[in-house]
C-alpha positions as CSV (number, residue, x, y, z in Angstrom):
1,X,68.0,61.9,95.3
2,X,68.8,65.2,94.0
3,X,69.7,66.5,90.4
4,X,72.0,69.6,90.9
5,X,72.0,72.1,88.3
6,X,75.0,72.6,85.6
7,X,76.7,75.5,85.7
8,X,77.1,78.4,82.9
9,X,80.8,77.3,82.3
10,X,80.3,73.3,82.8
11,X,77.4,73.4,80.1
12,X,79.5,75.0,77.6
13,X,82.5,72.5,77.7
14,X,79.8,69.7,78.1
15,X,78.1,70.8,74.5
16,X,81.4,70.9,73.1
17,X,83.1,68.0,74.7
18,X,79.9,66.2,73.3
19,X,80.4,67.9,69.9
20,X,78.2,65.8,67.5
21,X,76.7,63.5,70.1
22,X,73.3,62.6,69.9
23,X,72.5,59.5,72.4
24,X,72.6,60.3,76.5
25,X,70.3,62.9,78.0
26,X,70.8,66.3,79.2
27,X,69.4,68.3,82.0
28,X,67.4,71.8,81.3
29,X,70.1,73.7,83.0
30,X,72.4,72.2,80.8
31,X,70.5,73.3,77.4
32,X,69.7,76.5,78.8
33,X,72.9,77.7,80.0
34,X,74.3,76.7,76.7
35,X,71.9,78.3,74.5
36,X,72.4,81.7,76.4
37,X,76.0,81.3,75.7
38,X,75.3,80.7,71.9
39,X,73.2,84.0,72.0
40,X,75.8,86.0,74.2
41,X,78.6,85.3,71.3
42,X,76.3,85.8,68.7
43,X,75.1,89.4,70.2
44,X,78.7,90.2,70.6
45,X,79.8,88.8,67.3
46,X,77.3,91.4,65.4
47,X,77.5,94.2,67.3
48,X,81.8,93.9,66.8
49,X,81.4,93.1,62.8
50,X,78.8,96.2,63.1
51,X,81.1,98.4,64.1
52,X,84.3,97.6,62.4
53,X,82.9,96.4,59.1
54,X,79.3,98.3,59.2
55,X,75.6,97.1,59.6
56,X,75.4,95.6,56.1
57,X,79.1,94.4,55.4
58,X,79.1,90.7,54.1
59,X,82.1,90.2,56.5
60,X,79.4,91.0,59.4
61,X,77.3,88.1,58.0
62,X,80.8,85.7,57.2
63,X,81.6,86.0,61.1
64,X,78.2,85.3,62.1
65,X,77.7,82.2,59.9
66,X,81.3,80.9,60.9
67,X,79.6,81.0,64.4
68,X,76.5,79.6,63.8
69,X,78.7,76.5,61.5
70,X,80.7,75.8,64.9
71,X,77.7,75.9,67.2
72,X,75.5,73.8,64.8
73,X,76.1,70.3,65.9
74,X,76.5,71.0,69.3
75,X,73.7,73.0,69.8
76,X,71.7,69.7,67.9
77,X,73.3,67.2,69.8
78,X,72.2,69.0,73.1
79,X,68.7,69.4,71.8
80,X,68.3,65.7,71.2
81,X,70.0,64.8,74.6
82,X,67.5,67.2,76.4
83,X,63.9,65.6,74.6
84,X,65.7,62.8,75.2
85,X,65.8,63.6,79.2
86,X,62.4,64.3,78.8
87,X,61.3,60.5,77.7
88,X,60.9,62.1,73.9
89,X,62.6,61.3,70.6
90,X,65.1,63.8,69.4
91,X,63.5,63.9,66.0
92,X,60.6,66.0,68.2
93,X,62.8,68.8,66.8
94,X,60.8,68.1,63.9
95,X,58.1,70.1,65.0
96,X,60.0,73.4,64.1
97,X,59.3,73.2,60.9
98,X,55.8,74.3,61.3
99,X,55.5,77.8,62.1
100,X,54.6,79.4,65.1
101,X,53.0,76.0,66.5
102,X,55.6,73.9,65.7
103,X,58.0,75.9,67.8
104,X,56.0,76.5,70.7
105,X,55.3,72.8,71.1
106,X,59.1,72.3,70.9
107,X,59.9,75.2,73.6
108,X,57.3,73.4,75.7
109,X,59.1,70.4,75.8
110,X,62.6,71.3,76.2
111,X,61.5,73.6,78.9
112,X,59.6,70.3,80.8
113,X,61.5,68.9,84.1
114,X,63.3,65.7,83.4
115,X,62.5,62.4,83.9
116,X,63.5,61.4,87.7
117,X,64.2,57.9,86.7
118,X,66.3,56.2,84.6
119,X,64.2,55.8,80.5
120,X,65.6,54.0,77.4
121,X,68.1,56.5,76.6
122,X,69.9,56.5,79.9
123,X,70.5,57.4,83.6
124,X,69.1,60.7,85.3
125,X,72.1,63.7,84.5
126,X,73.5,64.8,87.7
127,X,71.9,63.0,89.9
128,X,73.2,62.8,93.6
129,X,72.4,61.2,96.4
């Protein structure tokens, strides 16, 4: 068996066709691809605002909160899907609310391989034969 990796456009539809979904699992290339796209826009988004409205314009920070409201339950529902692909709870994301530890033990386990076999929240994601 083989899990093939998601690409950068198929991870973005799936966080979005999966908008406020939190059961399932999802691959690391999955999360990963997805959260680069998050920071991609996000770059972009300020350095536009920046130069049309200035550094410290409150229509720079309006466009970058509208962002951050849209990819907000996507980018959650992924992150449970992916500690659950890793056989953990999705309330693990708990741990980011103690500094500096809590985050690294959270980057530690959504960077872990997933589970080859099927666990009580699902299949393997793209698996193949």
């Amino acid at each position: 068996m083989f899990q093939y990796q998601v690409s950068f456009s198929d991870a973005i539809q799936r966080a979005f066709n999966k908008y406020c979904c939190f059961t399932g699992r999802a691959s690391r290339s999955e999360y990963w691809w997805f959260y680069l796209f998050v920071l991609i826009v996000s770059w972009g988004l300020g350095i536009i605002g920046a130069i049309i409205f200035g550094t410290d314009s409150y229509a720079t920070y309006g466009i970058l909160w509208a962002w951050y409201l849209i990819v907000l339950l996507p980018s959650f529902g992924l992150m449970f899907r992916r500690l659950h692909d890793t056989g953990r709870s999705g309330w693990n994301w708990c741990w980011s609310f103690l500094p500096l530890i809590g985050t690294i033990i959270l980057l530690v386990y959504l960077c872990q391989d997933s589970q080859m076999t099927d666990n009580k929240y699902g299949p393997v994601p793209n698996m193949t034969m």
